[in-house]
PDB file of N, CA, C and O in Angstrom:
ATOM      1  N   UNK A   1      10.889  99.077  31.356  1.00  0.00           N
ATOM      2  CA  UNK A   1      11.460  97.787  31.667  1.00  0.00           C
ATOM      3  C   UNK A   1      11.176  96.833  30.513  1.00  0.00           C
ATOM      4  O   UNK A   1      10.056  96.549  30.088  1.00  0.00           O
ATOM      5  N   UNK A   2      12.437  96.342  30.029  1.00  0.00           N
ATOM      6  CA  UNK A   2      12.297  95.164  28.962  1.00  0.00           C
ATOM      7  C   UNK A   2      11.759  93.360  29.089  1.00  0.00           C
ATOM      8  O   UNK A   2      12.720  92.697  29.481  1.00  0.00           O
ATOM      9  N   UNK A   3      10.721  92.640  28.895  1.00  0.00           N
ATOM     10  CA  UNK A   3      10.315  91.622  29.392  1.00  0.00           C
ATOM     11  C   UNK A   3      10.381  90.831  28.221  1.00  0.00           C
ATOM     12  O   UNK A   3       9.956  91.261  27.148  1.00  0.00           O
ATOM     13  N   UNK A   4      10.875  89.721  28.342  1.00  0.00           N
ATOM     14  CA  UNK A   4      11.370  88.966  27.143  1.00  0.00           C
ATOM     15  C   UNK A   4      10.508  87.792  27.803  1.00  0.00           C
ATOM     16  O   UNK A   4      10.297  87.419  28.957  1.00  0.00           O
ATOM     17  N   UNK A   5      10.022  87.297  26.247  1.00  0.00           N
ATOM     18  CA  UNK A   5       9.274  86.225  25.790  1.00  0.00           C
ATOM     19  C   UNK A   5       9.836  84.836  26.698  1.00  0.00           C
ATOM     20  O   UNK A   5      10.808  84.563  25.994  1.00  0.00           O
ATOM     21  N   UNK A   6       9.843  84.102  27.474  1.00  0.00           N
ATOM     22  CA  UNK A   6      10.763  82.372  27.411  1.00  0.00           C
ATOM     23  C   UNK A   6       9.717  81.775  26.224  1.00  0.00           C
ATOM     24  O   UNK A   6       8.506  81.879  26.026  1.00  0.00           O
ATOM     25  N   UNK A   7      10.892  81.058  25.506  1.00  0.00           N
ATOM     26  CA  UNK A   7      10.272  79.983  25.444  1.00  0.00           C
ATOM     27  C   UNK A   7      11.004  78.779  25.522  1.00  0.00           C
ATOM     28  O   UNK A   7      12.085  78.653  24.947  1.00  0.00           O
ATOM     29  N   UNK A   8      10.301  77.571  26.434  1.00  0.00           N
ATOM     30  CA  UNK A   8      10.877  76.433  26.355  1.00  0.00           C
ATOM     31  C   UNK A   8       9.779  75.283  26.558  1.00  0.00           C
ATOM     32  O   UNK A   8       8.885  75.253  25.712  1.00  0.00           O
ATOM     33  N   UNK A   9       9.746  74.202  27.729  1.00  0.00           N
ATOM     34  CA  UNK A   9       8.865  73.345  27.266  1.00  0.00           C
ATOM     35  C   UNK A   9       6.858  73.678  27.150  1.00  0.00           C
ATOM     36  O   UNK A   9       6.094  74.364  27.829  1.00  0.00           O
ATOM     37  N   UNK A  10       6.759  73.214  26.523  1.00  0.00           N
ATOM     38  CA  UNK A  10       5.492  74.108  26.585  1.00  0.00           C
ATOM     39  C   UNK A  10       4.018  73.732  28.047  1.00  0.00           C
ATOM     40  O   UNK A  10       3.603  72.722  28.616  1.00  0.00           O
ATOM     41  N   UNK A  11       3.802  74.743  28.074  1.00  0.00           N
ATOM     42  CA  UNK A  11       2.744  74.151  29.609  1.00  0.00           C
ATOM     43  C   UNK A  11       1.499  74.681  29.074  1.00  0.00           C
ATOM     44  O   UNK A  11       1.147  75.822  28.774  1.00  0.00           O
ATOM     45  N   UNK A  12       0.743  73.180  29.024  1.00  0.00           N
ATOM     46  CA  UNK A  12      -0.708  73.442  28.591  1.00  0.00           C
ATOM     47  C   UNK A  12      -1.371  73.274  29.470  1.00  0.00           C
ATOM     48  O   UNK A  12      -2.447  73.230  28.875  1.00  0.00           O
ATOM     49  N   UNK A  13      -1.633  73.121  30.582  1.00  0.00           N
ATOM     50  CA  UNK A  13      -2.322  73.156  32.116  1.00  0.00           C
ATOM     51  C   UNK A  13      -3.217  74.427  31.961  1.00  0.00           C
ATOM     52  O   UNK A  13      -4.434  74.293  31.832  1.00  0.00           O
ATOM     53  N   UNK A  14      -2.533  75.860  31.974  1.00  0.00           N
ATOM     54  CA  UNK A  14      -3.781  76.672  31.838  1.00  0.00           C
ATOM     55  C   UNK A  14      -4.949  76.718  30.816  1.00  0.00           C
ATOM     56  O   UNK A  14      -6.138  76.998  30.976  1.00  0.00           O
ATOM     57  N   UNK A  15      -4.348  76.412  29.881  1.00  0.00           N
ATOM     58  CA  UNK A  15      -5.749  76.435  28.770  1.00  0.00           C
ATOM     59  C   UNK A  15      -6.297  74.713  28.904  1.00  0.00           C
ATOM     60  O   UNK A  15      -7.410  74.425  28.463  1.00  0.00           O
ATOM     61  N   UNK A  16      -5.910  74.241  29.185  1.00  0.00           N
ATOM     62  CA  UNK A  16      -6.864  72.593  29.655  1.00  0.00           C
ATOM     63  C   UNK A  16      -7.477  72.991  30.754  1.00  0.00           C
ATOM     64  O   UNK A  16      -8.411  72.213  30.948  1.00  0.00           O
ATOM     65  N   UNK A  17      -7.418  74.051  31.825  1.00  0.00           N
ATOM     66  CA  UNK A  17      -8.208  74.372  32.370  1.00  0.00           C
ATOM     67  C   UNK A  17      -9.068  75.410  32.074  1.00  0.00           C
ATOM     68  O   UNK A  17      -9.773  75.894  32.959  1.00  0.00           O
ATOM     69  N   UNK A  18      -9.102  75.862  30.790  1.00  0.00           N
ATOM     70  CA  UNK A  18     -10.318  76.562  30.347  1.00  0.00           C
ATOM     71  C   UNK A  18     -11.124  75.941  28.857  1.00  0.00           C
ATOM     72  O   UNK A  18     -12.263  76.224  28.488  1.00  0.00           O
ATOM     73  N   UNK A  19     -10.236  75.118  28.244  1.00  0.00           N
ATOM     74  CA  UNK A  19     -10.865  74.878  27.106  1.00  0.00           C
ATOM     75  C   UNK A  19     -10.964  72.978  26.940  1.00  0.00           C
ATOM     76  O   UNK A  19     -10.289  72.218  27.635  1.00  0.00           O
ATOM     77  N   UNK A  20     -11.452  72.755  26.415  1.00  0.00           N
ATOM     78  CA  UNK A  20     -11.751  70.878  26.067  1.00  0.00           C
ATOM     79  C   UNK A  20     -10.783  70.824  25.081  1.00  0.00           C
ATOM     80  O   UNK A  20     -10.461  71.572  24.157  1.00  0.00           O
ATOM     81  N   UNK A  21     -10.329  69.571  25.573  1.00  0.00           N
ATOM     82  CA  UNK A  21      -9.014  69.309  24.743  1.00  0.00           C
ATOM     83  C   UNK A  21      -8.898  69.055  23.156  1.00  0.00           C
ATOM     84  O   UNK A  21      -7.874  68.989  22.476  1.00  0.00           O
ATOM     85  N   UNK A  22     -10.287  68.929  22.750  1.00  0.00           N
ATOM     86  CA  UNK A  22     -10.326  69.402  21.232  1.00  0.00           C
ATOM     87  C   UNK A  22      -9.996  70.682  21.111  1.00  0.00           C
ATOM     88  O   UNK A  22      -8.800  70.926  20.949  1.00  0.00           O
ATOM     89  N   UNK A  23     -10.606  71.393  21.140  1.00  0.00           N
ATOM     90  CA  UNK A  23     -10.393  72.955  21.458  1.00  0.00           C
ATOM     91  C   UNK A  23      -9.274  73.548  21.909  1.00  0.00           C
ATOM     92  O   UNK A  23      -9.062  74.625  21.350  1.00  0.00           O
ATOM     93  N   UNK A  24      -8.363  73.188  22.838  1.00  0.00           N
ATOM     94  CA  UNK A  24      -6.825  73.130  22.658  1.00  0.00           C
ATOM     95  C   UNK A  24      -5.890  72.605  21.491  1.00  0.00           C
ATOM     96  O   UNK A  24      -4.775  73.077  21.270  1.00  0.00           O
ATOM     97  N   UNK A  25      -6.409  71.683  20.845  1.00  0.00           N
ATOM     98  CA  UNK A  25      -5.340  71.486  19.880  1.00  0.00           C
ATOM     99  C   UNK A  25      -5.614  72.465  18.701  1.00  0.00           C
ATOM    100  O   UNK A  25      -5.062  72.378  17.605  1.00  0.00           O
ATOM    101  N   UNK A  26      -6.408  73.281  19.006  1.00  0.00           N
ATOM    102  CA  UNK A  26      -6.426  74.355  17.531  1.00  0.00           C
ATOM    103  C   UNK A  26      -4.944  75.674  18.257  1.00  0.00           C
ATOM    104  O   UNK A  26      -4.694  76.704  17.631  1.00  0.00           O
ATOM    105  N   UNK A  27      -4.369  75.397  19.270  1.00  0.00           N
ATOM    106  CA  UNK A  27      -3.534  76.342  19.759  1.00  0.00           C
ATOM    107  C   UNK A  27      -2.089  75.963  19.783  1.00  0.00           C
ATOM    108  O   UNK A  27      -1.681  74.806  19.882  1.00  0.00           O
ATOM    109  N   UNK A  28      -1.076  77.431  19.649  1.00  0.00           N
ATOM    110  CA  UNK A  28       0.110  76.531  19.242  1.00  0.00           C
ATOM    111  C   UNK A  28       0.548  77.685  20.767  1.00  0.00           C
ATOM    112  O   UNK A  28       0.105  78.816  20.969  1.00  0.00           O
ATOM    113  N   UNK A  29       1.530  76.899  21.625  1.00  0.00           N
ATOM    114  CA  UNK A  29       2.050  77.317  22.875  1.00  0.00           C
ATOM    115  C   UNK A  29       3.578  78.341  22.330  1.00  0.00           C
ATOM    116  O   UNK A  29       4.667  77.891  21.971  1.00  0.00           O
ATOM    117  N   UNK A  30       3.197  79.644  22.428  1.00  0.00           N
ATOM    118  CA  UNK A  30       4.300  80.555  22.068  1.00  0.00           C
ATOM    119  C   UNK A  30       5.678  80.997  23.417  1.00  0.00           C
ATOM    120  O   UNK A  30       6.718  81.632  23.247  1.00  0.00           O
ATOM    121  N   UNK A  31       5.290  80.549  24.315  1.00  0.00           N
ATOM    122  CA  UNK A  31       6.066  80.947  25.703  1.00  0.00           C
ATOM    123  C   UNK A  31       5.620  81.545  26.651  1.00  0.00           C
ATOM    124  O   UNK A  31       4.399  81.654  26.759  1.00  0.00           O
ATOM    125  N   UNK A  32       6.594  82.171  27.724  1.00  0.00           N
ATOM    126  CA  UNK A  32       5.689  82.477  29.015  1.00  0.00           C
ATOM    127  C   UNK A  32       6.318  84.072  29.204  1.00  0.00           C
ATOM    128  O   UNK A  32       7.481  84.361  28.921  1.00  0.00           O
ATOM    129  N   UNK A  33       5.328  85.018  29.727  1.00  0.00           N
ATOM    130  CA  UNK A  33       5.962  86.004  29.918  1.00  0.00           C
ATOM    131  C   UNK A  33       5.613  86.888  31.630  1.00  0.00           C
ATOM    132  O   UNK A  33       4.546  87.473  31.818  1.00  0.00           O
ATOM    133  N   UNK A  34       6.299  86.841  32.294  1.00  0.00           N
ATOM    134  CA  UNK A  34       5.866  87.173  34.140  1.00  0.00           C
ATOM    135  C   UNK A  34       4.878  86.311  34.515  1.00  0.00           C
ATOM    136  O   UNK A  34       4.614  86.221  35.714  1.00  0.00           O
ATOM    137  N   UNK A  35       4.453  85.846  33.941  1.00  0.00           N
ATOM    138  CA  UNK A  35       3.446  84.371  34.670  1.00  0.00           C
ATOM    139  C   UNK A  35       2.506  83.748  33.524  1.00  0.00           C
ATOM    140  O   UNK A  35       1.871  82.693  33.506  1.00  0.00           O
ATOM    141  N   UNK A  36       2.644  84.786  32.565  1.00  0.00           N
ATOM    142  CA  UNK A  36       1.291  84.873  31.472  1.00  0.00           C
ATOM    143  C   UNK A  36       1.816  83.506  30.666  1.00  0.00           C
ATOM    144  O   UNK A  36       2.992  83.228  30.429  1.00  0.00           O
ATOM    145  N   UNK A  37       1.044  82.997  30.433  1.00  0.00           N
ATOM    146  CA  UNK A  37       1.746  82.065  29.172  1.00  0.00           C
ATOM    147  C   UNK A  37       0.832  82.149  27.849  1.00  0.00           C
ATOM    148  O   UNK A  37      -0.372  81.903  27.924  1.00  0.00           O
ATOM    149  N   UNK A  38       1.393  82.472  26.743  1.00  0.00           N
ATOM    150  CA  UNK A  38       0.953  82.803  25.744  1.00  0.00           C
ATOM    151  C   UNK A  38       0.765  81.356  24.821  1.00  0.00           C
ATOM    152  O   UNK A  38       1.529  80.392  24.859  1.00  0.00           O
ATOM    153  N   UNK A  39      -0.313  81.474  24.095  1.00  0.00           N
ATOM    154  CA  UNK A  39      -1.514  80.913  23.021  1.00  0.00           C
ATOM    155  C   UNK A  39      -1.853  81.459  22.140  1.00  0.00           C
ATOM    156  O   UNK A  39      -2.502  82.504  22.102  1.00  0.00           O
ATOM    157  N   UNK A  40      -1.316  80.597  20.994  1.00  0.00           N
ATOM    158  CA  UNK A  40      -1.639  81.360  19.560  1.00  0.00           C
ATOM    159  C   UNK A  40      -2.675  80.143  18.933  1.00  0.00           C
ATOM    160  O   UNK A  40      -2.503  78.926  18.877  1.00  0.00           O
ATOM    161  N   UNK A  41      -3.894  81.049  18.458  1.00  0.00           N
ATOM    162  CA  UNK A  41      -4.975  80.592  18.295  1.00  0.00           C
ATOM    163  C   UNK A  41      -4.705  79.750  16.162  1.00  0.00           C
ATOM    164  O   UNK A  41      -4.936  80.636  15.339  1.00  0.00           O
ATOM    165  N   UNK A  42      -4.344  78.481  15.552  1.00  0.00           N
ATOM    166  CA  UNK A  42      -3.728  78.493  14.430  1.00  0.00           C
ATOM    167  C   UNK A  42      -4.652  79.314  13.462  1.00  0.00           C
ATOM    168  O   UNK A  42      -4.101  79.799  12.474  1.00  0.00           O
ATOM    169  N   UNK A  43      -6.043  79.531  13.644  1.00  0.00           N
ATOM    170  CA  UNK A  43      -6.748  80.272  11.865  1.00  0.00           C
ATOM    171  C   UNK A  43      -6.990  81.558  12.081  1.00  0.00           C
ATOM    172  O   UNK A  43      -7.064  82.395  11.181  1.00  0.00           O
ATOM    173  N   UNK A  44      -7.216  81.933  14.063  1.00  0.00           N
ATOM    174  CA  UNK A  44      -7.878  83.546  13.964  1.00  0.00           C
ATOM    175  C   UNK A  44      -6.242  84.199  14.002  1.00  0.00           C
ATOM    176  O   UNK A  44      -5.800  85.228  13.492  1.00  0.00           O
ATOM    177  N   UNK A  45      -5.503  83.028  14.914  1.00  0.00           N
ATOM    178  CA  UNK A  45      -3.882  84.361  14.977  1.00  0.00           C
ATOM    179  C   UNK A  45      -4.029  85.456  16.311  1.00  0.00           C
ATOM    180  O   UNK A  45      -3.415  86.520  16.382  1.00  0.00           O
ATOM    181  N   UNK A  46      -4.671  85.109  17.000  1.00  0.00           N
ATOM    182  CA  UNK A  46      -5.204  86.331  18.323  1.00  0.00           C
ATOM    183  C   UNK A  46      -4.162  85.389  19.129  1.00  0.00           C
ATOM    184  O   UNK A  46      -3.514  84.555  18.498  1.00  0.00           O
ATOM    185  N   UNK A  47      -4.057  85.482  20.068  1.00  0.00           N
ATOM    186  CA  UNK A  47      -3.683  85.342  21.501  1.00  0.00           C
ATOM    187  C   UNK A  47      -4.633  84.868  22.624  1.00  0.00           C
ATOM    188  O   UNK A  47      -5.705  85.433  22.842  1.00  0.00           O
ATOM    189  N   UNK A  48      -4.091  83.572  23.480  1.00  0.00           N
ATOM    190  CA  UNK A  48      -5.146  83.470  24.518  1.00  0.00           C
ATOM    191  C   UNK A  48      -4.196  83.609  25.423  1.00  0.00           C
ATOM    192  O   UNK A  48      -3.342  82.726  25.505  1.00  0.00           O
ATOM    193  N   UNK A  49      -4.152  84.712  26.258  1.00  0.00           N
ATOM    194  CA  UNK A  49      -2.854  84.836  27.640  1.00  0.00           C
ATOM    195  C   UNK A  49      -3.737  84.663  28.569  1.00  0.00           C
ATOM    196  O   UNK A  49      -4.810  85.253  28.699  1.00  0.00           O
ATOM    197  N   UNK A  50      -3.110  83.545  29.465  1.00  0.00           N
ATOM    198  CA  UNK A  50      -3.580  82.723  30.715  1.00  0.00           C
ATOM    199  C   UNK A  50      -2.083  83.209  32.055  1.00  0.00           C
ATOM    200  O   UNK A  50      -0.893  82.898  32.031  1.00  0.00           O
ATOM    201  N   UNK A  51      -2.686  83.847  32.820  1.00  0.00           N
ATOM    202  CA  UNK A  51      -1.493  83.585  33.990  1.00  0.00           C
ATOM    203  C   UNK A  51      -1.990  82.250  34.729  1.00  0.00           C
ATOM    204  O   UNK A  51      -3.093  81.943  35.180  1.00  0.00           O
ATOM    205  N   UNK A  52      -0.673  81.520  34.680  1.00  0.00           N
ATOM    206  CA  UNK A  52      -0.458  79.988  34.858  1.00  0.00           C
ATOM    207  C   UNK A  52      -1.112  79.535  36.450  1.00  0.00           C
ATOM    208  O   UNK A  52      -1.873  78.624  36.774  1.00  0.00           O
ATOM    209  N   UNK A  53      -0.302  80.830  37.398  1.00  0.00           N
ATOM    210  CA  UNK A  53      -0.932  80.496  38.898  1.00  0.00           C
ATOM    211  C   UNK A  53      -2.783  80.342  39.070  1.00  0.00           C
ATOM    212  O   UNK A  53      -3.515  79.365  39.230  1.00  0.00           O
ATOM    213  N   UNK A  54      -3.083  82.053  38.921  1.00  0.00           N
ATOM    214  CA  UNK A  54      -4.574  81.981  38.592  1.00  0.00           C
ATOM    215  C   UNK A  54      -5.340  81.891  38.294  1.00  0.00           C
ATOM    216  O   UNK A  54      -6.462  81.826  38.795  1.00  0.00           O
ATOM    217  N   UNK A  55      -4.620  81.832  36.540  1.00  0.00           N
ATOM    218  CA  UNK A  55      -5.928  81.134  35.909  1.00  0.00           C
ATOM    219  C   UNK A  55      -6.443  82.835  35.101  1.00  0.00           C
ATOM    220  O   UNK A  55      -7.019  82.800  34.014  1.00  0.00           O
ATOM    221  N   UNK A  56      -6.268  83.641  35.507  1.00  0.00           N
ATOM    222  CA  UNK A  56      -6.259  84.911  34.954  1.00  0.00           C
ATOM    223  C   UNK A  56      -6.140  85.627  33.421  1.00  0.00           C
ATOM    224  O   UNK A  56      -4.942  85.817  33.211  1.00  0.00           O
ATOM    225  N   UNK A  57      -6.732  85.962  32.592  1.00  0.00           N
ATOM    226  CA  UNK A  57      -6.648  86.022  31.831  1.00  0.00           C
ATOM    227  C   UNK A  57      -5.977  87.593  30.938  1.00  0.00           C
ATOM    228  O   UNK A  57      -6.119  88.481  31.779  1.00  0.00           O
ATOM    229  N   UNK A  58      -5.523  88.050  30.007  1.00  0.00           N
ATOM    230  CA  UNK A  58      -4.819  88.992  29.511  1.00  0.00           C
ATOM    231  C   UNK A  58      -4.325  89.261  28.430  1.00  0.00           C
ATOM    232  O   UNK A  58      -3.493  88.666  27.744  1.00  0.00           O
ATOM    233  N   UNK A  59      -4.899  90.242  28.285  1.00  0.00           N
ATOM    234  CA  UNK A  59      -4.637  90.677  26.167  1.00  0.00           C
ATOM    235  C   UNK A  59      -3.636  92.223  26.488  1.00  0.00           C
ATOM    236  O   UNK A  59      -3.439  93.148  27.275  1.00  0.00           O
ATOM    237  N   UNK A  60      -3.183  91.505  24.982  1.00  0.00           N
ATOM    238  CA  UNK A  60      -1.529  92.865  25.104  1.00  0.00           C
ATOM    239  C   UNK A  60      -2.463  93.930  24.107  1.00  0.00           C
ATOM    240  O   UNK A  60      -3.005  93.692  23.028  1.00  0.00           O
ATOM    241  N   UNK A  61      -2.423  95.130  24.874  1.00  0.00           N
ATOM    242  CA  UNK A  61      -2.758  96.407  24.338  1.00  0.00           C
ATOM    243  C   UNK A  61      -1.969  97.299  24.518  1.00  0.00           C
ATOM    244  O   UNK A  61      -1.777  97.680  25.672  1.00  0.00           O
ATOM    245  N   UNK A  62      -1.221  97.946  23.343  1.00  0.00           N
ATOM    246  CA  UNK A  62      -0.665  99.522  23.300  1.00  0.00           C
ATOM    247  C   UNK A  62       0.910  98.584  24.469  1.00  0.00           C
ATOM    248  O   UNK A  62       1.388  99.061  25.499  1.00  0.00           O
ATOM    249  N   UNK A  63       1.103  97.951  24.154  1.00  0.00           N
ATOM    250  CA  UNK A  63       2.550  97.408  24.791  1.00  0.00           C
ATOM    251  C   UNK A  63       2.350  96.962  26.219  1.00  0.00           C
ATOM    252  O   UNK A  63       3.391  96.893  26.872  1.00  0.00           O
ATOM    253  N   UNK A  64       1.580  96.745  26.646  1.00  0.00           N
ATOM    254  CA  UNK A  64       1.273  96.207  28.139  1.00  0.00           C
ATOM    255  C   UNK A  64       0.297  94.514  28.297  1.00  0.00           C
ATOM    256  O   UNK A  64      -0.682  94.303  27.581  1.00  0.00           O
ATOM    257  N   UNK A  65       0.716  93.648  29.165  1.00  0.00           N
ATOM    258  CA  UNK A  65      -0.962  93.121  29.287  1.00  0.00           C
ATOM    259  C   UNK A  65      -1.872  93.478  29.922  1.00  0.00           C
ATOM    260  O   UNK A  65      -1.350  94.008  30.903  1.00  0.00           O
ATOM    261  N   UNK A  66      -3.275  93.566  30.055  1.00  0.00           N
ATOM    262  CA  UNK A  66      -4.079  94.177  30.100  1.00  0.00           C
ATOM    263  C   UNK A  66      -5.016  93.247  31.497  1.00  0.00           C
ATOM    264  O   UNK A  66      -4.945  92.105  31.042  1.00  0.00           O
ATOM    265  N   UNK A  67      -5.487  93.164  32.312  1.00  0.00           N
ATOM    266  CA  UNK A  67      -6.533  91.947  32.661  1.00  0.00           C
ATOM    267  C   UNK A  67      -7.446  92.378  32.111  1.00  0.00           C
ATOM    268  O   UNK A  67      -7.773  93.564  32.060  1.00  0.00           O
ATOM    269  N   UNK A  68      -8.291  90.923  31.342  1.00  0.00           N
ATOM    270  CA  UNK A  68      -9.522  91.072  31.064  1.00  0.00           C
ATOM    271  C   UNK A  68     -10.510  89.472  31.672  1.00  0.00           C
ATOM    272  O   UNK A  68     -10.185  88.442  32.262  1.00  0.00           O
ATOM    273  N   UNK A  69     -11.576  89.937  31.216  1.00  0.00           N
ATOM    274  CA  UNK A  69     -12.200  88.456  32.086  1.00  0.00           C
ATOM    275  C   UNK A  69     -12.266  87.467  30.971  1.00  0.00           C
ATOM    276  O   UNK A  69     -11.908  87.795  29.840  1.00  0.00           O
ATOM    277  N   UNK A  70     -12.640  86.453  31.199  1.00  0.00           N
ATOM    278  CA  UNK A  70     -13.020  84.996  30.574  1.00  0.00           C
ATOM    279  C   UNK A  70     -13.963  84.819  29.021  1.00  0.00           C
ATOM    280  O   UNK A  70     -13.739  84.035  28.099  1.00  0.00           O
ATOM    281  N   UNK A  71     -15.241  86.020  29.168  1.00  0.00           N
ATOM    282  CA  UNK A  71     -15.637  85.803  28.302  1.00  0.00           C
ATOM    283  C   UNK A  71     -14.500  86.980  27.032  1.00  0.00           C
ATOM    284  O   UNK A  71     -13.914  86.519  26.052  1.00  0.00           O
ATOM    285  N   UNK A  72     -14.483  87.948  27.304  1.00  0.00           N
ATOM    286  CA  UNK A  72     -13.927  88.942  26.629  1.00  0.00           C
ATOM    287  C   UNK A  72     -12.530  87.948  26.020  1.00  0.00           C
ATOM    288  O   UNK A  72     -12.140  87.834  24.858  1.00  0.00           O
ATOM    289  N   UNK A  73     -12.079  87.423  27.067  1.00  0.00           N
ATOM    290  CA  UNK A  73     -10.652  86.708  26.165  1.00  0.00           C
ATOM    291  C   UNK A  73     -11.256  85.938  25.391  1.00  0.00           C
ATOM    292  O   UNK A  73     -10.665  85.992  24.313  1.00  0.00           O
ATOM    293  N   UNK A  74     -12.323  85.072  25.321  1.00  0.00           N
ATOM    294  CA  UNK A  74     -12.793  83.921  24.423  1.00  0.00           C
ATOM    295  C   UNK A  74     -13.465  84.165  22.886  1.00  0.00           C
ATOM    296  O   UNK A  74     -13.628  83.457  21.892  1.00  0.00           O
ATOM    297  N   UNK A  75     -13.745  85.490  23.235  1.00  0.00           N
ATOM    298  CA  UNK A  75     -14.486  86.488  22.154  1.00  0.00           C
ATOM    299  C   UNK A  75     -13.299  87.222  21.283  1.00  0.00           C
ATOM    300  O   UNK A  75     -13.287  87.281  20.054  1.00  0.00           O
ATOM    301  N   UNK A  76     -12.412  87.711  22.066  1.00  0.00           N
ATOM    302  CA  UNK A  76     -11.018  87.892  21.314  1.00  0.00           C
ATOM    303  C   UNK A  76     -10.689  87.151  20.290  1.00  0.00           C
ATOM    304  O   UNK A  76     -10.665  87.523  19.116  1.00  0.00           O
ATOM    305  N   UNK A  77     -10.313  85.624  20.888  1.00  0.00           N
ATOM    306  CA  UNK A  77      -9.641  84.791  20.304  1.00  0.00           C
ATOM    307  C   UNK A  77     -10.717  84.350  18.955  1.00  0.00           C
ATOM    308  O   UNK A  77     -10.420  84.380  17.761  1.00  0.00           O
ATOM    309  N   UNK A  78     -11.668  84.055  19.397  1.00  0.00           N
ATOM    310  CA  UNK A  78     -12.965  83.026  18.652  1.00  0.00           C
ATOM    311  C   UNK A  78     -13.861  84.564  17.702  1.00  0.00           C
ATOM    312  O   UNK A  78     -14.154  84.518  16.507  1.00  0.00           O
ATOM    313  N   UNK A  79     -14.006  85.213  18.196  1.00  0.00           N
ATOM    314  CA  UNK A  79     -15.253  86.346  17.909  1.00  0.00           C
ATOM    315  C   UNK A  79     -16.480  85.784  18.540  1.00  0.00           C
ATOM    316  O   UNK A  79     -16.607  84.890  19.376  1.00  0.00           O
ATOM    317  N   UNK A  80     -17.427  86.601  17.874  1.00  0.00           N
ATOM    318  CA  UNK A  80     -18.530  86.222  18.987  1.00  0.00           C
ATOM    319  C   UNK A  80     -19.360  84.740  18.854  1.00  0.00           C
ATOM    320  O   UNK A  80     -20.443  84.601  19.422  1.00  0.00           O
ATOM    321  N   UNK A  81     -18.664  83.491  17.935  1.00  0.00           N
ATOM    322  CA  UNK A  81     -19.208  81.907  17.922  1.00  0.00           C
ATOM    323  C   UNK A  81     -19.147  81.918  19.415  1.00  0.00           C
ATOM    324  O   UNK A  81     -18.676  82.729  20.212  1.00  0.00           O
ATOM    325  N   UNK A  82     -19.742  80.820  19.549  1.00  0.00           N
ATOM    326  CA  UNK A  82     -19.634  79.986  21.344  1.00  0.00           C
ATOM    327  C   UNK A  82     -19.126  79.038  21.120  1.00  0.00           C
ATOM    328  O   UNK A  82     -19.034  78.534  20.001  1.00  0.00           O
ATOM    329  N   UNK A  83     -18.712  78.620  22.093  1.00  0.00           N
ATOM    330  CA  UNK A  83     -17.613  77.516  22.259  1.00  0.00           C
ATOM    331  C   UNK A  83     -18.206  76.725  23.495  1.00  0.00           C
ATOM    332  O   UNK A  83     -17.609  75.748  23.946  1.00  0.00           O
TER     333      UNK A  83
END
């Protein structure tokens, strides 16, 4: 099954609910895909996928998204700094 990217206005609600709004503006809003809405991180270039309802988090591996938890996505995006 083929799942195409939207993109249109951008919804920053999920990552304002995980990150401080300094920390959001290092992200550029790429679109939404089955609920996920995708986050491109501007210097590492990773991905922060948030599903919008839950709050859920998800990294694309081998052509799928994946669930992973909170810290693992933050470590993705960042490596292992703290935030």
């Amino acid at each position: 099954m083929s799942r195409a990217i939207k993109v249109g206005e951008p919804d920053w609600k999920p990552l304002e609910g995980v990150l401080s709004r300094e920390l959001c503006e290092e992200f550029m809003f790429m679109g939404a895909i089955s609920g996920i809405v995708l986050y491109k991180h501007r210097d590492t270039r990773r991905y922060l996928n948030i599903e919008a309802v839950t709050g859920r988090f998800f990294q694309y591996i081998n052509g799928d998204y994946i669930e992973i938890n909170r810290e693992q996505a933050i470590e993705y995006v960042y490596g292992p700094r703290q935030i």
